[in-house]
N, C-alpha and C positions, 0 to 999 in steps of 0.2 A: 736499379732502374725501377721504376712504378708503370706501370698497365692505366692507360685510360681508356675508356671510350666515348667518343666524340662522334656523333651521328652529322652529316653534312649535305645539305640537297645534292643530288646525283650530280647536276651541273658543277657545281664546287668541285666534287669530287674528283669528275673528270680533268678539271682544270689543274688542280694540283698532283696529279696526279701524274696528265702531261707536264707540268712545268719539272717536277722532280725528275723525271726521268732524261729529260731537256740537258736539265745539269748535271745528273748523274747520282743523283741523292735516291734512298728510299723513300717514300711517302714519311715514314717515322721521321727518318733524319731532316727531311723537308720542312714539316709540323714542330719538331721542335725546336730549329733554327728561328723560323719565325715564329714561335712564341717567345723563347729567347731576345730577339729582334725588338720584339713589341714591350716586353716587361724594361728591355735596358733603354727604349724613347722615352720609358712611363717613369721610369726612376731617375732620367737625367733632366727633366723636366719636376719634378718634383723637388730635386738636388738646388736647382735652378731659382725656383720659387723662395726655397730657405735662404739662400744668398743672399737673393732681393730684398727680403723680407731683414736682413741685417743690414744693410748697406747703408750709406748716407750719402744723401745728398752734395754734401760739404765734400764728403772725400773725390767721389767723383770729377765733381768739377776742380779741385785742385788737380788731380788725376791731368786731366783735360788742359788746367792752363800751363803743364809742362812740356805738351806738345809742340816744336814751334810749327807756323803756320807755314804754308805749302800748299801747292797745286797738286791736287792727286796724279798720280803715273797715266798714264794715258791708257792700262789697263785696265782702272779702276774708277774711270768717265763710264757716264752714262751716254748712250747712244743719242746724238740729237737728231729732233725730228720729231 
């Protein structure tokens, strides 16, 4: 384990501070879930980019014309109105 220190307005402070204790975490275990959290949106998002960034067009829409056509489930309508 590595030692950091992390300075946070007192309001922050308090907030996670309530929130870890909420759940049952230490402040530590709190802080580094959600960095944890944040590093794995930044790298599945980046993961994401690479894909795109190979993809084609062409496959896609073949992709797409093997669907047959259908009326979505009536859970996956949008609400009218």
């Amino acid at each position: 384990m590595s030692a950091l220190t992390v300075q946070f307005p007192e309001s922050l402070h308090r907030s996670i501070k309530a929130l870890a204790e909420k759940e049952g975490y230490s402040v530590d275990q709190f802080l580094a879930s959600a960095a944890a959290e944040k590093m794995a949106a930044l790298m599945t998002v980046d993961y994401l980019k690479r894909e795109a960034a190979e993809g084609r067009r062409e496959d896609f829409e073949r992709f797409l014309e093997a669907v047959p056509p259908r009326e979505p489930d009536e859970s996956d309508r949008l609400p009218e109105g």
